[in-house]
C-alpha positions in Angstrom: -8.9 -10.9 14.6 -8.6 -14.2 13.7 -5.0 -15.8 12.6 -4.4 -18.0 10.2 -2.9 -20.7 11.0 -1.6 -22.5 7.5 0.9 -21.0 5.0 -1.1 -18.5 3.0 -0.7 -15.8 0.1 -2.8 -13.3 -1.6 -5.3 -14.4 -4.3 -4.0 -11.7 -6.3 -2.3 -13.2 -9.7 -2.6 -9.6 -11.6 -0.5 -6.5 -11.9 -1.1 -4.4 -8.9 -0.1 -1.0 -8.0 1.2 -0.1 -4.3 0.5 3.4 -3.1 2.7 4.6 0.1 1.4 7.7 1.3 1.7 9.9 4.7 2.5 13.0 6.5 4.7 13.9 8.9 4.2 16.5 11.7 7.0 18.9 11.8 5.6 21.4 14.3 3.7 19.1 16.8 2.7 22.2 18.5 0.3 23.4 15.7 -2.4 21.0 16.3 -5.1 22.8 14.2 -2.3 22.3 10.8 -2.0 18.7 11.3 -5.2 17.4 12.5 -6.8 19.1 9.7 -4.4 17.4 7.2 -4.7 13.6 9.2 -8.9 14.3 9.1 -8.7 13.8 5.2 -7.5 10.8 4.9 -10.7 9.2 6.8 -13.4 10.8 4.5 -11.2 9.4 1.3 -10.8 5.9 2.7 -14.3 5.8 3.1 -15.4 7.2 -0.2 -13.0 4.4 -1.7 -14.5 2.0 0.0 -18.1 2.6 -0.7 -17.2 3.2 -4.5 -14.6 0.1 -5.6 -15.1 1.0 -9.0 -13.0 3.7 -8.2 -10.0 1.0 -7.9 -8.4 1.1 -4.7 -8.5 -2.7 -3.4 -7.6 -2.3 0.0 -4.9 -0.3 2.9 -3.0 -0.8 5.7 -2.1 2.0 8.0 0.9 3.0 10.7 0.5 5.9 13.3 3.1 7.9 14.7 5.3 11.4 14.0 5.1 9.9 10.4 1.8 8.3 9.4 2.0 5.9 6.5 -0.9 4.1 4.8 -0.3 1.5 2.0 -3.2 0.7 -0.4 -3.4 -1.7 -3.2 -4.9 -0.1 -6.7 -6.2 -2.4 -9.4 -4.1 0.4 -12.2 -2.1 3.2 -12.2 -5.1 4.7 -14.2 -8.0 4.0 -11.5 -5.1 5.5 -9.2 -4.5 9.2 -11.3 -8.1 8.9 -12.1 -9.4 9.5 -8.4 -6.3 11.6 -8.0 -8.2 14.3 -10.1 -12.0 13.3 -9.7 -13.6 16.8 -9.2 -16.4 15.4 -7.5 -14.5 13.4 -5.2 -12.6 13.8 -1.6 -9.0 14.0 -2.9 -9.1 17.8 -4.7 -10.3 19.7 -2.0 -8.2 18.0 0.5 -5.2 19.1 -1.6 -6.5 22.4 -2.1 -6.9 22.6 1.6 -3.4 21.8 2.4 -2.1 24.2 -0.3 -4.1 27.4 1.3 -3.4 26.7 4.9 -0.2 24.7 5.1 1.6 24.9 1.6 5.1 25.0 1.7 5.2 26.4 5.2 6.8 23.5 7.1 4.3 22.7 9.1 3.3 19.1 8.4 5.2 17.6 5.0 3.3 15.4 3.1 4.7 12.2 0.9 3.5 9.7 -1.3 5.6 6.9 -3.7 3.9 4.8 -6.5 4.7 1.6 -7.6 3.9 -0.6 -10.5 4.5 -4.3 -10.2 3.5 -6.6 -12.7 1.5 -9.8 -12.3 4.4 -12.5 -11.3 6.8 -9.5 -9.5 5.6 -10.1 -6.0 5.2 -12.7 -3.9 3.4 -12.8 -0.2 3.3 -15.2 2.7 1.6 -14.9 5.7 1.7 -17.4 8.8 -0.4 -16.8 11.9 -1.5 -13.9 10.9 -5.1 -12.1 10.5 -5.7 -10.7 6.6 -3.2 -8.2 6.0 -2.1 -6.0 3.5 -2.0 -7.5 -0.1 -3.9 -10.7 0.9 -6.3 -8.3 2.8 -6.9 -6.2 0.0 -7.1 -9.3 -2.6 -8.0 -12.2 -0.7 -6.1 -15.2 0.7 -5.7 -18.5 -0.5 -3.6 -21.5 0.6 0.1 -21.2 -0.6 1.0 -24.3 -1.8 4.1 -25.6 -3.2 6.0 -23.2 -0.3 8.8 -25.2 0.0 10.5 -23.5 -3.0 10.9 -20.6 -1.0 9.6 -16.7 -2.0 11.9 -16.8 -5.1 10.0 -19.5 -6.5 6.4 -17.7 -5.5 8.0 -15.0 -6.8 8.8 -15.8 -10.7 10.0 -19.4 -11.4 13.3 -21.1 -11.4 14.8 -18.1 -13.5 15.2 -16.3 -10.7 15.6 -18.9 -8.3 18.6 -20.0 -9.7 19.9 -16.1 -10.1 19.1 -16.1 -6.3 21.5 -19.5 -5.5 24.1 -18.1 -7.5 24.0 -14.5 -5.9 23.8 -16.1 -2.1 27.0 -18.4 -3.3 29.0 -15.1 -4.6 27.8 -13.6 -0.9 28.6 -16.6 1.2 32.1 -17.5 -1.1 
């Protein structure tokens, strides 16, 4: 993959909505429970990405005991929306983890949504490939970096409330 080598952030300027989701595997011994859980995930991913009207912009994901993926939506709405498409991947994945692993223990699935509002996040990446956010939405130069991520982030409002909480921590 090719780095970047300038100061660059996301293309993104809108509200966004950042889905964490992943499983765990609790009984590593039951390979048939989990693999058939972690096998889902593919077959959504590429659905998603064949269809982006469906609203998810782009993921990121870890591998381990605990498997996270983050994924940028364009709306909470596109996001519930695909949650309960009948003619989608999603619903029988879930229905197939609530007949064969339930609340057994076997594997434990999470997820965690979060709404952040055009002008609530801020993103930098240096010598780096694309990745997440900027990935998902596209890179563009950051310019004007020297004023550090609180002033990416929202302006001098909370730039200043940044100074004046690192001078109570540091007095």
């Amino acid at each position: 993959m090719k780095t970047n080598d300038k100061r660059m952030t996301t293309a993104h300027d809108g509200d966004v909505v950042v889905f964490l989701i992943g499983m765990r595997v609790n009984r590593w011994w039951k390979v048939w429970q989990w693999l058939r859980t972690a096998m889902a995930m593919p077959r959504m991913l590429e659905e998603l990405a064949e269809h982006p009207e469906l609203g998810m912009l782009g993921a990121e994901s870890w591998f381990g005991r605990t498997t996270m993926m983050v994924s940028y939506w364009k709306s909470t709405e596109h996001l519930l929306a695909y949650a309960k498409l009948r003619n989608a991947e999603h619903l029988p994945a879930w229905r197939a983890f609530n007949k064969h692993i339930g609340t057994n223990g076997d594997v434990g699935i999470w997820h965690e949504t979060f709404r952040v509002p055009a002008g609530g996040f801020e993103t930098v990446y240096l010598n780096m490939p694309a990745f997440g956010l900027g990935k998902a939405a596209g890179l563009q130069e950051a310019l004007g970096h020297r004023a550090g991520a609180a002033g990416r982030l929202a302006g001098k409002p909370v730039r200043e409330e940044a100074e004046a909480v690192a001078e109570a921590l540091a007095g």
